[in-house]
N, C-alpha and C positions, 0 to 999 in steps of 0.2 A: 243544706241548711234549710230550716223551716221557715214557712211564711211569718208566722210568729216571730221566731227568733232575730229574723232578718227586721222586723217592722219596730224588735226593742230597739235593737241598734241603733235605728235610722230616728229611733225618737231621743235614743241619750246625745246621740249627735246633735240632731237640731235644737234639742234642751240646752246643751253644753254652747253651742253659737247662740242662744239666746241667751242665756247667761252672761257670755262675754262683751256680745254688745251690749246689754245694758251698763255692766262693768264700765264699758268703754266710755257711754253716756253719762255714769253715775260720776267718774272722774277723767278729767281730761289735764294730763299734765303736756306743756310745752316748755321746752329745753330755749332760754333766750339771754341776751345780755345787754348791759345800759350800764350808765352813769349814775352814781349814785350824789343825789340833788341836796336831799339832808336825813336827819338817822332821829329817830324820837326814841330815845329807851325806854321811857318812861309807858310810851302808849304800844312799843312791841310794833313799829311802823318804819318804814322807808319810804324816803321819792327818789322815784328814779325816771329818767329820760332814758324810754327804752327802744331796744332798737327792733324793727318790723318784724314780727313773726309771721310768714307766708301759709295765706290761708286764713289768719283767724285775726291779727290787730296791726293797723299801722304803725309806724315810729309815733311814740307822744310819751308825754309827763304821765306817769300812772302813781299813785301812794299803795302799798301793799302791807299787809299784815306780814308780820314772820314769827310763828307759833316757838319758834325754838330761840330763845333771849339771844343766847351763846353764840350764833348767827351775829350779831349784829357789834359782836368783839371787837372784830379785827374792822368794822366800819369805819368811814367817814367821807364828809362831804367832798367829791371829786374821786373817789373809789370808784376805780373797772372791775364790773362784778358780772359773772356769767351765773345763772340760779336756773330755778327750774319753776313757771306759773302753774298752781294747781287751783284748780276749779272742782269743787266738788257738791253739789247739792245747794246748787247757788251762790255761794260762796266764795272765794278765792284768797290764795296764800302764796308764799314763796316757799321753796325751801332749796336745798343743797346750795346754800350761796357760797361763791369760790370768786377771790380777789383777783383779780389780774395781773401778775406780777410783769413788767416790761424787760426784758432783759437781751437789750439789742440796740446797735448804732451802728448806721450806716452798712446795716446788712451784716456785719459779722461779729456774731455775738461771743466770742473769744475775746477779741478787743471792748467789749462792754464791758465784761463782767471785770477787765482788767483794769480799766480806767480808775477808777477809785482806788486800787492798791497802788495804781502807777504813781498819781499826782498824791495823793499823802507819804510815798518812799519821797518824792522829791521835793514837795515842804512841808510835809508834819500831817498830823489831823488838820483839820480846818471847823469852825464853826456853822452849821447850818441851821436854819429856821426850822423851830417845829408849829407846827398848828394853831392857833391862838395867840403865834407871839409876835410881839411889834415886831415893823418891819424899821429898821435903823434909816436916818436919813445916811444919803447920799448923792454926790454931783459929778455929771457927766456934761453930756455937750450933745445938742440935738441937729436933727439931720439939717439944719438951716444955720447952724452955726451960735446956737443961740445958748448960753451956761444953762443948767438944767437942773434943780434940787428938788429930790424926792419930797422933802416936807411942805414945798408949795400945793402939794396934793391933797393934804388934809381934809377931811371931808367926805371926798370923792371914794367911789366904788374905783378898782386899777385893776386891769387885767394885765400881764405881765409874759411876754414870751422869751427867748433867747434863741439869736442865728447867725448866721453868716452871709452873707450875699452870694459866697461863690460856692455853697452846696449845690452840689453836681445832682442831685436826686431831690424828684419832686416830691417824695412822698416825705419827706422831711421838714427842711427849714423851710419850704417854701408853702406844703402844706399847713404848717402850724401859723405864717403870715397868714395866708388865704384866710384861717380860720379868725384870727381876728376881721378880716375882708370883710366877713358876714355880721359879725359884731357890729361893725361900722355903718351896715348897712339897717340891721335892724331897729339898730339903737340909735338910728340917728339924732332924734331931737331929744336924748340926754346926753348927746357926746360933750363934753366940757362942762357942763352942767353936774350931772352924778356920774359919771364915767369917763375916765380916761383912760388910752392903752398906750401899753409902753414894748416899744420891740429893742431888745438888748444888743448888740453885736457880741460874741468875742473872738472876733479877727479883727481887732482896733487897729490895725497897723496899715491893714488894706482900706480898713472898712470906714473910712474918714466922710465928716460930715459930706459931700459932695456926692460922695458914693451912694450912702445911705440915703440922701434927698432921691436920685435917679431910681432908685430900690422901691423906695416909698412911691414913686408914684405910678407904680404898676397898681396900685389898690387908688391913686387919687387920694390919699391919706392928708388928710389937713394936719398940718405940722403944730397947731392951737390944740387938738384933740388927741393926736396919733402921733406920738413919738417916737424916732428912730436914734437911739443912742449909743453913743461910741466917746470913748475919751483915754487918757494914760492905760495900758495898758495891767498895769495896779488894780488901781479903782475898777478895773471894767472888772480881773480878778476877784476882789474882792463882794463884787455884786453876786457874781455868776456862785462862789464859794456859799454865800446866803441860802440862797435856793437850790443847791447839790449838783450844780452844769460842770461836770466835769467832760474835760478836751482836751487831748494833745494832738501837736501836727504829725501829718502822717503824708509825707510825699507833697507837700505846699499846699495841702489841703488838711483838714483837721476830722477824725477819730471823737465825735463825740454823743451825748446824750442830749435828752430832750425833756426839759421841763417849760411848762406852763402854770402857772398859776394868778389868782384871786385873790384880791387884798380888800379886807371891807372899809368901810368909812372910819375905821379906829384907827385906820393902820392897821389891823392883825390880818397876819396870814390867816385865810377859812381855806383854801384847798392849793395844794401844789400836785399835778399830775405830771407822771412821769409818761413818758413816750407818746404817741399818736396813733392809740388804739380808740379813739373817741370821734364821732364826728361835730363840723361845726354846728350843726344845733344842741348838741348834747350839750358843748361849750357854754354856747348863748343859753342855754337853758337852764343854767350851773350860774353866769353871771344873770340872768334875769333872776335867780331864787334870792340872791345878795341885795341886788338893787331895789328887791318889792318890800326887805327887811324896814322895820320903822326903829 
């Protein structure tokens, strides 16, 4: 091989790696996923509470452009979204956004995806809440023994979970309490003020006021701000059916899903998230977007 010959090579070579790096420079896409906070169609935006990309941004609130409308379809506020951050000539956008779908409880997702055929083979369809709709009053019995009617609420921001006390696995019902934990703590001086949270049971049977007070105060929960509710197990049905909590017992322990959700000062549902692929800031970051609402 000739000196020459040899000397193109070595220059298409380093031409072709300077090419690439600049490539590399000119865009930089990072592969990440977040909570989505709220959807603007109209301006082609999202906010999302995202989660750390290693190397280049911590967890925080970011608003993004998304050039492709059709994206923003299947949105809404309280959506697990995994996308992709592109950066390009200053710039930056999302794209490939891909919903989260949750499809799993208590580790065996055979029994998840069954739970909703089970419990409407054995009482019917049921009616559940969709997004923007009032939320019906209803009355239960709080962890202190005290009657408890959802439309004394009126006004207030509600964040809303549903558990059991004797879930065996932390990453469950005890995680989605915890996460209200931090709620309680952030938001301390709107708690009863513009925020109340509400924690469901539906194991009424075990899960009697006394129960739920000793439950409660693993977080120190003030029973004026932080409700722990249990009552006929009907009504408690009936609650759980609103927001899609479907459970059956499974060995004196229960087979069930995981919803949380946000209720604004109308009464309307703005977000019911299903499972616990979210962390508790994303949470509080999804109830601080409602609360700063005028």
């Amino acid at each position: 091989m000739s000196t020459r010959h040899f000397n193109l090579e070595r220059w298409i070579l380093v031409a072709t790696l300077v090419t690439l790096h600049s490539l590399a420079r000119a865009e930089q896409r990072h592969p990440t996923s977040g909570l989505v906070l709220s959807v603007d169609r109209a301006r082609h935006t999202i906010v999302v509470s995202c989660n750390a990309i290693p190397n280049f941004m911590d967890a925080m609130v970011m608003p993004f452009s998304v050039p492709d409308a059709k994206s923003l379809d299947p949105l809404k506020e309280g959506s697990l979204i995994d996308f992709t951050l592109v950066i390009v000539k200053g710039a930056s956008h999302v794209e490939d956004i891909r919903v989260r779908l949750y499809d799993s409880a208590e580790r065996e997702p055979a029994k998840a995806r069954r739970l909703k055929n089970l419990e409407e083979a054995l009482r019917g369809p049921v009616h559940r809440l969709g997004i923007g709709q009032a939320v019906p009053d209803f009355a239960l019995t709080d962890q202190v023994g005290r009657p408890f009617h959802f439309r004394e609420l009126a006004g207030k921001v509600i964040a809303l979970n549903f558990v059991y006390t004797r879930c065996a696995l932390p990453e469950y019902c005890f995680r989605s309490t915890n996460n209200f934990g931090v709620l309680q703590k952030k938001y301390q001086k709107r708690l009863g003020k513009d925020l109340v949270l509400l924690t469901i049971t539906f194991d009424p049977i075990h899960d009697q006021p006394g129960v739920l007070n000793d439950y409660a105060k693993t977080w120190k929960a003030d029973p004026e701000t932080w409700h722990f509710l249990s009552g006929p197990a009907g009504d408690v049905q009936h609650v759980c059916d609103l927001f899609g909590v479907n459970y059956v017992p499974d060995e004196g322990l229960f087979v069930h899903n995981l919803h949380t959700a946000v209720i604004d000062r109308d009464g309307k549902m703005v977000a019911n998230l299903e499972g616990n692929d979210f962390t508790a800031q994303q949470f509080a970051d999804l109830v601080g977007t409602v609360l700063d609402r005028k």
